[in-house]
C-alpha positions in Angstrom: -24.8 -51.8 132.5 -26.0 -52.0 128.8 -24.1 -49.7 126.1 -26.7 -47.5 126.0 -26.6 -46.8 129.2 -22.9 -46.1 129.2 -23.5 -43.5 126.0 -25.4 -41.6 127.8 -23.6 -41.4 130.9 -20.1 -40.7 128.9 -21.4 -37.5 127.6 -19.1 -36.0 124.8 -16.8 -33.4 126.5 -15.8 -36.6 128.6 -15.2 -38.5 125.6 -13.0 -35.8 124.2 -10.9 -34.9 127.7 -10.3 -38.7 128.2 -8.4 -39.1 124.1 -6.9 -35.5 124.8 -5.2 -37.4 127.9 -4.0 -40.3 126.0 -2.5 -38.2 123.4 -0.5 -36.6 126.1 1.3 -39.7 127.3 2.0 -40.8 124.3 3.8 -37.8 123.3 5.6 -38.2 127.0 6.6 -41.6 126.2 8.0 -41.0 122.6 10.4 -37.9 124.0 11.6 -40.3 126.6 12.4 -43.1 124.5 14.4 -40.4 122.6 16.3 -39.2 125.4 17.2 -42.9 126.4 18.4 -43.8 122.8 20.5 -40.7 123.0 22.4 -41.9 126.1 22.9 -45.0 125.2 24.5 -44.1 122.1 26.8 -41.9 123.7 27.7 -43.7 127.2 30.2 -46.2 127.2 29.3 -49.9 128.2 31.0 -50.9 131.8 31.4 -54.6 132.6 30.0 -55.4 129.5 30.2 -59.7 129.5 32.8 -61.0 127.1 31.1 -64.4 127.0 29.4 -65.5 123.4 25.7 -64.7 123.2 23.3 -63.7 120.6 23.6 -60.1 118.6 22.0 -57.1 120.5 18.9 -55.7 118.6 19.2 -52.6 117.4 17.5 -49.7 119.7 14.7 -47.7 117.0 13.3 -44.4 118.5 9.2 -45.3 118.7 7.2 -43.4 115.6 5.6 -40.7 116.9 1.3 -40.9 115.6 0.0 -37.4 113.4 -2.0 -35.4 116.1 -5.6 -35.2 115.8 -7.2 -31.9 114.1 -8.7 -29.7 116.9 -12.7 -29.2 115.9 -12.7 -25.1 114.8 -15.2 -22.9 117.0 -18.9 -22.3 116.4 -19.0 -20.6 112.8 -21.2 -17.8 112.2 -23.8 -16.4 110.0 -24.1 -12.8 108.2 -26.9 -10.5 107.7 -26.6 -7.3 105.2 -28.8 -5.0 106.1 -29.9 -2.5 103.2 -31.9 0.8 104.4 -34.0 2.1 101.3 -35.8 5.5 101.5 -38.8 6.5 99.2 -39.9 10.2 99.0 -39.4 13.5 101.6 -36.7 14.6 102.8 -35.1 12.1 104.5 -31.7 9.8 104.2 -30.9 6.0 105.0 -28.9 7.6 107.4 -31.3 9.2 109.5 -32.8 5.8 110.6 -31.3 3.6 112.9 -31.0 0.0 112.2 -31.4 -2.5 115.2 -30.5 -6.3 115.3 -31.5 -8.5 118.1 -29.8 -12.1 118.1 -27.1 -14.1 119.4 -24.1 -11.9 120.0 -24.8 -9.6 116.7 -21.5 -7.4 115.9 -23.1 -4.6 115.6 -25.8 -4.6 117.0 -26.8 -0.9 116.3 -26.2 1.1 113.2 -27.0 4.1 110.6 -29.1 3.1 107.7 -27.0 2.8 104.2 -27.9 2.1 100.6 -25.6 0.4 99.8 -26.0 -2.3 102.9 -24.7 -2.7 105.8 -23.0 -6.0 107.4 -23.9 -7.9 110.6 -22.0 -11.1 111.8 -23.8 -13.1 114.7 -23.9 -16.7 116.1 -26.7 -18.8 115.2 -29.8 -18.7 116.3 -32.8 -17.2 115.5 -32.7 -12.8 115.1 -34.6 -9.3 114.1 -33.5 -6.4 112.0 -35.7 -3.0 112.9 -35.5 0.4 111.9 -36.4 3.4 114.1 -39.6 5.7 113.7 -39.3 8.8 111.8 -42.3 11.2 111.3 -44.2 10.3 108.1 -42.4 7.6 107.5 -43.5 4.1 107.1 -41.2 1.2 107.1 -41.6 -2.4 105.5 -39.2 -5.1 105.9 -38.0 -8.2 103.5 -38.5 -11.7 104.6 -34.8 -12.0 105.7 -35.2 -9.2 108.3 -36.4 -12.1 110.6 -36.5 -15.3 111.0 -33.1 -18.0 112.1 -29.6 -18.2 110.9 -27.0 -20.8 111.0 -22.7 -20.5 110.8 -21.6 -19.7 107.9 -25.1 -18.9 106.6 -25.6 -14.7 104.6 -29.0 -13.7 104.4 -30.1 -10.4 102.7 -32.1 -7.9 104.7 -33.9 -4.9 102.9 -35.5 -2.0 105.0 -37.8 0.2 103.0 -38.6 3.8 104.4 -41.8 5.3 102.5 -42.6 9.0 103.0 -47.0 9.4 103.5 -47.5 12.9 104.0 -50.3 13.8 106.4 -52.9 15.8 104.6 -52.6 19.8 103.7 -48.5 19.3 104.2 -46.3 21.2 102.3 -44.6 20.4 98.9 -41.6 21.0 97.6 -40.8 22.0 94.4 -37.1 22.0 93.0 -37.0 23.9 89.6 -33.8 23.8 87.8 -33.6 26.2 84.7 -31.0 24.8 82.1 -29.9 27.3 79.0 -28.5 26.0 75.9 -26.5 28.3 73.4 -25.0 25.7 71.2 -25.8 27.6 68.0 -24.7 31.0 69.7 -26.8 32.6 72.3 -25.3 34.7 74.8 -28.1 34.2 77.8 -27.6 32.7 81.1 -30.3 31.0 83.4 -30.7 34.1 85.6 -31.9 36.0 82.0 -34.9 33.5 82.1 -38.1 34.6 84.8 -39.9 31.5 86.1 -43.5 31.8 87.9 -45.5 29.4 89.8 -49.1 29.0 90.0 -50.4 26.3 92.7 -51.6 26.9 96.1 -49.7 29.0 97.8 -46.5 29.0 96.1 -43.2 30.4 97.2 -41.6 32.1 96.0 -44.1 32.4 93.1 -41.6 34.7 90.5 -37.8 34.1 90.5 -35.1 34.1 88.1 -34.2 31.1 86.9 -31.1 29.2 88.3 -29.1 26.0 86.5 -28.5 24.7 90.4 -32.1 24.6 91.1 -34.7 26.8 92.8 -36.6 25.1 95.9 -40.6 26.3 96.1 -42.7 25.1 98.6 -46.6 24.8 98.2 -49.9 23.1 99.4 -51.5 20.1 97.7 -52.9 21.2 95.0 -52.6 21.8 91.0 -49.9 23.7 89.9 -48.4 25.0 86.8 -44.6 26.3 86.4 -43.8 28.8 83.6 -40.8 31.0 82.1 -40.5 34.3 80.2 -39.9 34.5 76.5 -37.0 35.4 74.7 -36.5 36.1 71.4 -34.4 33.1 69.7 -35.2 30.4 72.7 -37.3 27.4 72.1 -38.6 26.0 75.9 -39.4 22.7 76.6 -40.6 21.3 80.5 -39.9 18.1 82.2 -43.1 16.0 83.3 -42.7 17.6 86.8 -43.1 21.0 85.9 -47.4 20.8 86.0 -49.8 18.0 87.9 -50.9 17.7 91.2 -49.0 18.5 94.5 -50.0 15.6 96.7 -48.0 17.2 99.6 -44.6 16.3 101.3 -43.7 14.6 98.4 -40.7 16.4 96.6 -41.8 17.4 92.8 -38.5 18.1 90.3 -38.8 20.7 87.0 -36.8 21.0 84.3 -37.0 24.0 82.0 -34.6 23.3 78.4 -33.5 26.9 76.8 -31.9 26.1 73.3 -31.1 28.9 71.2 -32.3 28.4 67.8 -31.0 30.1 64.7 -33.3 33.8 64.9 -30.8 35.2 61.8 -31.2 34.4 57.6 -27.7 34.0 56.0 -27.0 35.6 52.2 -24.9 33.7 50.6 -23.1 36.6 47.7 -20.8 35.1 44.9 -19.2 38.0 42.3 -18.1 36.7 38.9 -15.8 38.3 36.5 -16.2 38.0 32.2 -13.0 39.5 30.8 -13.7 37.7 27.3 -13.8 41.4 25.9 -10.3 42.5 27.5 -10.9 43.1 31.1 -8.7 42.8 33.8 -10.5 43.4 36.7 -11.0 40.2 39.6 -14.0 39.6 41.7 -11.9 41.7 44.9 -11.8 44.8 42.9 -15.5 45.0 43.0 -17.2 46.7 46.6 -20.2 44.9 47.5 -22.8 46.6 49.9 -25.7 44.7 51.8 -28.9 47.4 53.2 -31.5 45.6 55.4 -32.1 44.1 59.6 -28.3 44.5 60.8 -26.1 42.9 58.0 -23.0 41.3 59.1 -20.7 42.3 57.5 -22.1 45.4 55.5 -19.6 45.8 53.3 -16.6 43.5 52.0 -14.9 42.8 48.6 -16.3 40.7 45.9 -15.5 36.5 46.3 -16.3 33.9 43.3 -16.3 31.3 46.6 -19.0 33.3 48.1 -19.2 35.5 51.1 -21.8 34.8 53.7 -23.8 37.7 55.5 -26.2 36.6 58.7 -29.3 39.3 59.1 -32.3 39.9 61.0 -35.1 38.5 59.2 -36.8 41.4 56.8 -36.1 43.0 53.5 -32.7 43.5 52.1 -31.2 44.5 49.0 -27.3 44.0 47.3 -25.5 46.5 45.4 -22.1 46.9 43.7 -19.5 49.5 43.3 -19.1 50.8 39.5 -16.3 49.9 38.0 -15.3 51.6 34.6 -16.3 49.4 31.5 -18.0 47.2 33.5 -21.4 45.8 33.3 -22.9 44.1 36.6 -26.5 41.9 36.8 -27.7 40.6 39.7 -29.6 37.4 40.4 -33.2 37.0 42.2 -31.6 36.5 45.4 -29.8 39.9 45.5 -33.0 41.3 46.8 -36.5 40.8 48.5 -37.5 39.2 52.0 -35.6 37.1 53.8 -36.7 34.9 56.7 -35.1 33.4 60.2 -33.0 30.6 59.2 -33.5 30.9 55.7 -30.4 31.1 53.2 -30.3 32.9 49.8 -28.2 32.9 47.7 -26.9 36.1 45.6 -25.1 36.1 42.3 -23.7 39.7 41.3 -22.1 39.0 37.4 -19.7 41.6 35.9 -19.1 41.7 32.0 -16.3 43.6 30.6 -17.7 45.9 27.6 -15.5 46.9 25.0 -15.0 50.7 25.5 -15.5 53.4 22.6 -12.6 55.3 21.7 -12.3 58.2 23.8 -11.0 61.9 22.5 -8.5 63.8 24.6 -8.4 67.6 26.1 -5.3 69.2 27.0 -5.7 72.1 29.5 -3.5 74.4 30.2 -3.3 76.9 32.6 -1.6 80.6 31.8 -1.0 83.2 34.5 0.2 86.7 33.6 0.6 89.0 36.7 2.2 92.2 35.7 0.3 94.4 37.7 1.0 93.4 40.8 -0.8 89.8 40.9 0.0 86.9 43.4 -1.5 83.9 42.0 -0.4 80.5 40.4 -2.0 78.5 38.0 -2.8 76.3 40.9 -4.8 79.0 42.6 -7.6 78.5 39.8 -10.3 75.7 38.8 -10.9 74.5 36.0 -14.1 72.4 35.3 -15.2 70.3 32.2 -18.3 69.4 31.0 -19.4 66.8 28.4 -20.0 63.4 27.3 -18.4 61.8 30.9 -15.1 64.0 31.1 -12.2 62.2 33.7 -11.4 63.9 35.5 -14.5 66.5 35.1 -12.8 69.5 37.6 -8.8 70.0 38.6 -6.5 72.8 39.9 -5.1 74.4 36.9 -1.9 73.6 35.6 1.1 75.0 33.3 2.0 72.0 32.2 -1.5 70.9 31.0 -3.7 68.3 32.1 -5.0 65.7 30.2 -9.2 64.9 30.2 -10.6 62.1 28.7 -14.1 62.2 27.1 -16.4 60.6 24.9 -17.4 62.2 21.9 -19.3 64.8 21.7 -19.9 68.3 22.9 -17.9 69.9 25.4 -16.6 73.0 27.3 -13.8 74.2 29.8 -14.5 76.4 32.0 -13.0 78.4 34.8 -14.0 79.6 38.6 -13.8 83.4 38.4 -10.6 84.7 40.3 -11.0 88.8 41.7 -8.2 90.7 39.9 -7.8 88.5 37.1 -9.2 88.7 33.4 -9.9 85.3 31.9 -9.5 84.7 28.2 -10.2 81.3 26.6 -8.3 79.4 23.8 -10.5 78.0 20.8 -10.0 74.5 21.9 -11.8 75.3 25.2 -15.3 74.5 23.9 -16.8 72.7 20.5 -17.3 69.2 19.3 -14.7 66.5 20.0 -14.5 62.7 18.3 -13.0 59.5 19.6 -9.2 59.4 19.1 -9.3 63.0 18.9 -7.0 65.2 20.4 -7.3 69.5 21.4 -5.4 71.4 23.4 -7.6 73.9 25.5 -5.3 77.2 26.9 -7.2 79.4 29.8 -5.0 82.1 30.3 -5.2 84.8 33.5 -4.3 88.4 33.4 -4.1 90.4 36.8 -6.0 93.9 36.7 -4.0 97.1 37.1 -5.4 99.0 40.4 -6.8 102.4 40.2 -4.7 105.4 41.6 -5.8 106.7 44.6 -6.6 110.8 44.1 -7.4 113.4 46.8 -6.5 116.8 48.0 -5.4 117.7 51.4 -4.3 121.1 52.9 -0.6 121.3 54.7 0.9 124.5 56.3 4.2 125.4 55.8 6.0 126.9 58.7 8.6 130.3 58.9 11.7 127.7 59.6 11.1 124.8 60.3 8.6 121.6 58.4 7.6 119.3 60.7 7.3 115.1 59.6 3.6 115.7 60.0 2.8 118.0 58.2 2.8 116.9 54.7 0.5 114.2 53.9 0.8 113.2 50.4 -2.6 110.8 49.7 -0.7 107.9 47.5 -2.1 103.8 46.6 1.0 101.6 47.9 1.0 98.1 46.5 3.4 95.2 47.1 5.4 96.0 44.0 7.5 98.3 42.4 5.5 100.7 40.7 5.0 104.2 39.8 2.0 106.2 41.1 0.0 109.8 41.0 -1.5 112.3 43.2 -2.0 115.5 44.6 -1.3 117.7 47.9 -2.3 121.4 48.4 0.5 123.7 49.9 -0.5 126.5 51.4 1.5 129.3 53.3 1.2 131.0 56.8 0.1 134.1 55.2 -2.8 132.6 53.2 -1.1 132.7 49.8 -1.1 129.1 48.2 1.2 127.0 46.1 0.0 123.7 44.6 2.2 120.8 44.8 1.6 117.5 42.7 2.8 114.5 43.4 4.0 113.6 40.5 6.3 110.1 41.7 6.4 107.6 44.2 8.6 104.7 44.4 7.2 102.0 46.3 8.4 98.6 46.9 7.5 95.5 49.2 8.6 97.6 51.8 7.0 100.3 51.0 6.8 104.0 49.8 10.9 104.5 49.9 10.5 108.2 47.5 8.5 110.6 46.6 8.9 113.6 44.4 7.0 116.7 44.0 6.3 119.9 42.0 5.2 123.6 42.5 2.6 124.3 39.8 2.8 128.0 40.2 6.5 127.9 38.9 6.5 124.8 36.6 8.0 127.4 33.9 10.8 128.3 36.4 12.2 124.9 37.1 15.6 125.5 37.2 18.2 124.5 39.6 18.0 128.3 41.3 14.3 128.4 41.4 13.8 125.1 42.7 10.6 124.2 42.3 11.1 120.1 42.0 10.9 118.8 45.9 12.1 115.4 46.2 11.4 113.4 49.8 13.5 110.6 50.9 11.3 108.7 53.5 13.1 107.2 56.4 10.1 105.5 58.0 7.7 104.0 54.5 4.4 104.7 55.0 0.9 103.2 53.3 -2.7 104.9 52.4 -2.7 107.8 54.1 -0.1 107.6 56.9 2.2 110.4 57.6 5.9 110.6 57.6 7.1 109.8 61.1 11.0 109.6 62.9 12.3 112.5 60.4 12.2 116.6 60.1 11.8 118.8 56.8 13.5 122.5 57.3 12.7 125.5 55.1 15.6 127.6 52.8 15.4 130.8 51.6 12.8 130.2 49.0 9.3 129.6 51.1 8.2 126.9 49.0 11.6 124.8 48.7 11.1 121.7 50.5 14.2 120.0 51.4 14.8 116.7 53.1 17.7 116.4 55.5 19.4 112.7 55.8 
């Protein structure tokens, strides 16, 4: 038998059992030659010969050979599987992935995008995806084909949406609202509409997370409500042609834009002349579209004031000696987003000497009056009096005026003459001082006269029956009037009332006389009646809480206490 007939009867595996074998009894041989040596180390010799003879050799345990490396298993390859979807509304996930092969691991999977990783032995293998409805899948040259160990190949699935014709599409709007600049709206404030075939919903308010509309193939157009201040831009998806299935995304861009004008209003101060004032002491007021703010104090840095576009017009508070000019800017049109500026100069004017009017007030009541000298007004005119009017006073006040003409004059007061001083009125010069006196007299009342008819009775004079008609006032005053007296037989006798003494209270005595015997007043006669009034009275009351009796003479009328 030739060698090459041996080869091929000694197949491999043979080959490899029969040096396997031999390895084994060497490794049995080298542990028993290690056992031996061990023994005869440690045994003693018996009957060893004591006769001369050569040197033993000495006993060396046999090297033991490096094994051979055992060939490693079958290696194997790797496939990674990427699942791609293009349009609808469908994941890599909703397709299965399939691999046919030698012993794949695994064998059956959900689609991913970002791959998916197969091991199997070599050989030759398949990726496939499963069918979904208007899908159509394509596959890269490594989904197929043969694989050795060790070997990666890269397989790509690709999942395309076609739409059968007339199918829907859907439409996601997404409504974004920017206020960098200060706007105050929200999405939901914008209303989008949708022309196209079929749309819906065709109107909805806008929404930053998106607003899904379905519709036909077809042209279509998406569109948003103005408001005031908002510029609106659309993405490229927003308008064009609806193929069907295929999903269409809009994009509508809000961003407020500036919809006020500022004013931009500096106050400046020239006290070259003597002033004192500062740009804060001045008030400056804005008119127009809803200035913000209206009103605010003077600033040489400039305060800003946003408004609505329109006309508008700047004015300043007077200030005494002051002289204000305004700039071009401090009035006329003003546009949205436009900025003026305003410049409101004040000059300090040297001030003419000014004359000075002393007024004082004088108040006489001696007839019963109640008011003060701050009870009346006093008013000035002239060449710019200040103060111009004032409650009068005792002490004076003091009005300063320009030269030239003036007068002081006085609110009438009921019950009170008014006389003026010759200061009140005339010509006055700068550095000039008058004194002006406006003095007040009260008015005496007129007495109150009238008759009345009493009856006198045979004993007795009741509190009612005499009614003496007097004018009572607050204060302490004497008074006139007259009664008639008459008798129970019809004779008469004429009384006057020729004293009262009245006080705050008050009518607290009266005292009367008989006219018929005015030449017989003596203290037998009796013809002077005095009254002591326990209860006072006023106008035309009559004596209450007291009783009058009658002596021996008819007409002496005598109070009991």
């Amino acid at each position: 038998m030739d060698r090459t007939s041996l080869d091929k009867k000694i197949s491999p595996p043979i080959v490899r059992a029969i040096a396997a074998g031999i390895i084994l009894v060497l490794l049995v041989f080298a542990n028993s030659m290690m056992s031996y040596s061990y023994a005869a180390k440690n045994t003693p010799v018996r009957n060893q010969s004591i006769l001369p003879g050569p040197a033993p050799l000495p006993i060396h345990p046999p090297e033991i050979p490096t094994p051979l490396p055992t060939p490693p298993p079958g290696l194997l390859g790797t496939l990674k599987v990427t699942t791609k979807v293009s349009g609808g509304n469908k994941n890599p996930s909703d397709f299965t992935i399939t691999v046919s092969g030698n012993s794949p691991k695994p064998a059956s999977f959900a689609g991913s995008s970002s791959g998916s990783t197969v091991t199997l032995k070599p050989g030759t293998y398949n990726v496939s995806a499963s069918s979904v409805s208007g899908y159509t899948t394509t596959y890269s040259s490594g989904c197929s084909g043969s694989i050795s160990g060790g070997q990666t190949i890269k397989c790509t699935v690709t999942n395309k949406y076609t739409p059968p014709p007339g199918s829907t599409t859907f439409l996601n709007v997404v409504t974004k609202v920017d206020n960098t600049n200060g706007g105050t709206k929200k999405s939901s404030d914008f209303t989008i509409t949708v022309s196209g075939n079929s749309p819906s919903p065709s109107t909805f308010s806008g929404s930053s997370s998106g607003t899904s509309v379905t519709l036909h193939a077809g042209k279509y157009t998406i569109s948003e409500s103005s408001i005031s201040g908002y510029t609106t831009t659309y993405s490229s998806g927003c308008s064009g042609t609806a193929s069907g299935g295929v999903p269409i995304n809009c994009t509508i861009t809000n961003l407020y834009t500036h919809v006020v004008a500022t004013l931009v209003v500096t106050t400046k101060v020239d006290n070259t002349n003597g002033g004192t004032k500062k740009p804060s002491d001045f008030t400056i007021s804005v008119t127009g579209n809803s200035p913000k703010p209206s009103s605010f104090s003077g600033s040489s840095l400039g305060s800003t004031v946003t408004l609505k576009p329109g006309t508008y017009s700047i004015t300043e508070s007077s200030v005494l000696g002051y002289t204000a000019t305004y700039s071009s800017g401090c009035s006329g049109s003003i546009s949205a987003g436009q900025t003026v500026s305003c410049t409101v100069a004040n000059e300090y004017q040297i001030s003419p000497l000014l004359g000075k009017i002393t007024v004082v007030k004088s108040v006489i009541n001696n007839d019963r009056g109640t008011k003060k000298p701050s009870d009346f007004m006093i008013f000035v005119t002239g060449n710019s009096p200040s103060p111009n009017n004032f409650p009068g006073s005792v002490s004076g006040t003091s009005v300063s005026i320009q030269a030239g003409n003036y007068k002081v004059v006085e609110a009438s007061m009921s019950g009170y003459t008014t006389t003026y001083s010759s200061g009140c009125s005339g010509s006055i010069t700068g550095g000039e001082t008058i004194k002006c006196v406006v003095s007040n007299d009260d008015i005496p009342p007129t007495p109150f006269i009238d008759t009345e008819t009493v009856k006198l009775g045979k004993s007795t004079f009741l509190s009612d029956a005499l009614r003496p008609l007097i004018d009572v006032g607050p204060s302490s005053n004497i008074i006139g009037g007259h009664v008639s007296l008459s008798s129970p037989t019809g004779s008469s006798d004429h009384l006057k009332l020729i004293a009262a003494e009245i006080t705050d209270a008050g009518v607290q005595h009266a005292v009367a006389v008989n006219l018929t015997k005015t030449l017989d007043i003596t203290p037998t006669v009796q013809s002077l009646y005095h009254t002591d009034l326990r209860s006072t009275f006023a106008g035309i009351n009559p004596f209450t809480g007291a009783q009058d009796r009658v002596t021996h003479f008819t007409d002496l009328l005598l109070w009991n206490n």
